[in-house]
C-alpha positions as semicolon CSV with decimal commas, in nm:
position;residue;x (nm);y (nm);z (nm)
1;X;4,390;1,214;3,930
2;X;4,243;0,911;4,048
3;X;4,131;0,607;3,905
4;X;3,695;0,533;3,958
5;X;3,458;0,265;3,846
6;X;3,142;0,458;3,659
7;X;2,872;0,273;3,569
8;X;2,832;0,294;3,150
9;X;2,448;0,244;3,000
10;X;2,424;0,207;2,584
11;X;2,184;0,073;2,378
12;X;2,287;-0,187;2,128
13;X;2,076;-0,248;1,842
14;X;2,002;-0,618;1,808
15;X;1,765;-0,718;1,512
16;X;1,412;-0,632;1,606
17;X;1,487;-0,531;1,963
18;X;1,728;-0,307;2,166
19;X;1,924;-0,433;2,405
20;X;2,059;-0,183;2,724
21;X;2,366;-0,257;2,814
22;X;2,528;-0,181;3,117
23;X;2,922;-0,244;3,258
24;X;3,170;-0,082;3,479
25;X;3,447;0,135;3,343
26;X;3,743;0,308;3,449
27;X;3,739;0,657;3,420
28;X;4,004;0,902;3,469
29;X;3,967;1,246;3,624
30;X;3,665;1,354;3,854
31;X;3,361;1,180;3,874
32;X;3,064;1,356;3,697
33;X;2,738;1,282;3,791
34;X;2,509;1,334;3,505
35;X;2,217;1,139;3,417
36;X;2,187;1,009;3,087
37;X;1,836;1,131;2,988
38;X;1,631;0,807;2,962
39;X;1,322;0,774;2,757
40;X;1,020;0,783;2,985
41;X;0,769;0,520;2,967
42;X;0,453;0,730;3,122
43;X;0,263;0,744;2,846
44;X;0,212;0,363;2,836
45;X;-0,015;0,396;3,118
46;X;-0,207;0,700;2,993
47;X;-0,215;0,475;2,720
48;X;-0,426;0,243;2,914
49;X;-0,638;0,429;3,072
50;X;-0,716;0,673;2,756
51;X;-0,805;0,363;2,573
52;X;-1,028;0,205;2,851
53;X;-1,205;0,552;2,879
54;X;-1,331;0,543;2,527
55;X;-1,451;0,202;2,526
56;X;-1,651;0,277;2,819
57;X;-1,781;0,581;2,658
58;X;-1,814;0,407;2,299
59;X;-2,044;0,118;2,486
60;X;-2,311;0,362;2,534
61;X;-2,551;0,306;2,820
62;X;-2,622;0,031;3,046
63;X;-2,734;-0,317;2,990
64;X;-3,038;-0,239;3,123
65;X;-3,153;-0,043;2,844
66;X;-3,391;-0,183;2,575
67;X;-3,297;-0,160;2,231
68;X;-3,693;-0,056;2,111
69;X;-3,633;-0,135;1,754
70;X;-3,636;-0,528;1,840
71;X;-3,983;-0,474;2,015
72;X;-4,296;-0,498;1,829
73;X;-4,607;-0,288;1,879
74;X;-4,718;-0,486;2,135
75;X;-4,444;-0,438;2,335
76;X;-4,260;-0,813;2,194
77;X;-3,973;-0,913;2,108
78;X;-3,973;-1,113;1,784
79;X;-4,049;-1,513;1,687
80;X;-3,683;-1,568;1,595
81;X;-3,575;-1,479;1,968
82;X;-3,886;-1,706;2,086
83;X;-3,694;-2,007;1,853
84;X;-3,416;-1,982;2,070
85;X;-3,518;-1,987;2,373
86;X;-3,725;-2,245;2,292
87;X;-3,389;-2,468;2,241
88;X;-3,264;-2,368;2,544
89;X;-3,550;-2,503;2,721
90;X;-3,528;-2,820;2,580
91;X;-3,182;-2,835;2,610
92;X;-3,224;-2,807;3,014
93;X;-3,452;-3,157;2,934
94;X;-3,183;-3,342;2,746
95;X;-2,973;-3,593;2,928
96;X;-2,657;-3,491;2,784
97;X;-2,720;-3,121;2,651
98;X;-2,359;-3,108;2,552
99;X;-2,447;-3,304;2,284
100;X;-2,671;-3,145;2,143
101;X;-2,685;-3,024;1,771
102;X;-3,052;-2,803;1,735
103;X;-3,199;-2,785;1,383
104;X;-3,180;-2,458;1,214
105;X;-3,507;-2,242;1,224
106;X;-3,466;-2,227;0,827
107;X;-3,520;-2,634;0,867
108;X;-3,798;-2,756;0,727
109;X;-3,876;-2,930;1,028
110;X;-3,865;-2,655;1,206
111;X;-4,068;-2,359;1,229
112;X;-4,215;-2,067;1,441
113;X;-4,554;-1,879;1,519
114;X;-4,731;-1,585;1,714
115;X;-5,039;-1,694;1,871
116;X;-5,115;-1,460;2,101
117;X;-5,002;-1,157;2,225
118;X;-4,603;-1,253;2,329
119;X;-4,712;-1,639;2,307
120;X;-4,535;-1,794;2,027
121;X;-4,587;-2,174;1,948
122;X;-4,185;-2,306;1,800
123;X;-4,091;-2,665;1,656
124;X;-3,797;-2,830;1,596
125;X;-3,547;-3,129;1,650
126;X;-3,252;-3,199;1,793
127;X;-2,970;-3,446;1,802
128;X;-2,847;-3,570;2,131
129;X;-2,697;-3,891;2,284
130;X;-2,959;-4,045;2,536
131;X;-2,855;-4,219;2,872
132;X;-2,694;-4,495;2,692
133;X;-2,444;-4,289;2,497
134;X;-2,653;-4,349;2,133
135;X;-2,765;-4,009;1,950
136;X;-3,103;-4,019;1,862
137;X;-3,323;-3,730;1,672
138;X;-3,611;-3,614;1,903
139;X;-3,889;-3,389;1,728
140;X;-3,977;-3,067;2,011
141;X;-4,327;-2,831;2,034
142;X;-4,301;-2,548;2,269
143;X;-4,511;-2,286;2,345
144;X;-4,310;-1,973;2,489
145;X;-4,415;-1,679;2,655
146;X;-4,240;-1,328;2,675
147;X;-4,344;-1,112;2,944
148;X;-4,238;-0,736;2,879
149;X;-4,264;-0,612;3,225
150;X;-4,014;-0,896;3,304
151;X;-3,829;-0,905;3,066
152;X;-3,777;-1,225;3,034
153;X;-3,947;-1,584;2,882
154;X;-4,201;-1,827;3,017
155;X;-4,209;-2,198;2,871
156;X;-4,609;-2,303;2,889
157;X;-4,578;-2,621;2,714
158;X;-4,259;-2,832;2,595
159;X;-4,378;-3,157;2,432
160;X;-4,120;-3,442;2,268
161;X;-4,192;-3,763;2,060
162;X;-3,936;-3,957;2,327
């Protein structure tokens, strides 16, 4: 017989967790080699990648695809979108657009329009600090321009009662 280190694994049960514990013993006789059977872990990576697979596939499409229930007949996309861009245009104007607190387009200082085909004329106000650190209400007209083939807007007038 001889005497041989083996290396011991058990799990202790601590509260919410459990803790694997390792240690050296002696043990008596001839030295068996036999795993303990461990719990495997792969499925925490199939995990992963399962899950990002059906978030891709539960996005649908691309960006690039237009949602055609937003578009009018004409092709346009509606006032309330033309209201906020319009604030985004003035807020490119402002000297500290970080600031900035835009009235709501249920205000009734504010307001929107079609007048043309994709030209929409928007109001509204906003309250920003000027160059001197005060904040100060300023009164906005824009006229705003969305051009489907670009996709995108077009300011055509910005006026403010600065």
């Amino acid at each position: 017989m001889f005497l041989r280190l083996r290396l011991c694994c058990q799990s202790f049960a601590d509260r919410s967790q459990v803790v694997l514990g390792c240690y050296y013993r002696l043990y008596r006789g001839p030295l068996i080699l036999a795993k303990e059977k461990q719990k495997s872990n792969a499925w925490v990576p199939l995990l992963f990648i399962g899950g990002f697979v059906l978030y891709a596939i539960g996005s649908g499409g691309s960006d690039d695809e237009k949602d055609e229930s937003r578009y009018d007949a004409d092709g346009c996309l509606p006032a309330e979108d033309a209201f906020f861009v319009s604030q985004q245009f003035v807020e490119r104007s402002l000297k500290a657009p970080s600031t900035a607190e835009f009235s709501s387009s249920f205000d009734r200082e504010s307001g929107y329009h079609k007048t043309g085909a994709c030209t929409y004329r928007v109001s509204g106000y906003v309250d920003a600090e000027n160059s001197f650190g005060a904040k100060i209400r300023t009164n906005w007209w824009t006229e705003v321009e969305y051009s489907p083939e670009e996709d995108g807007w077009r300011l055509l007038d910005m006026t403010t009662d600065e």
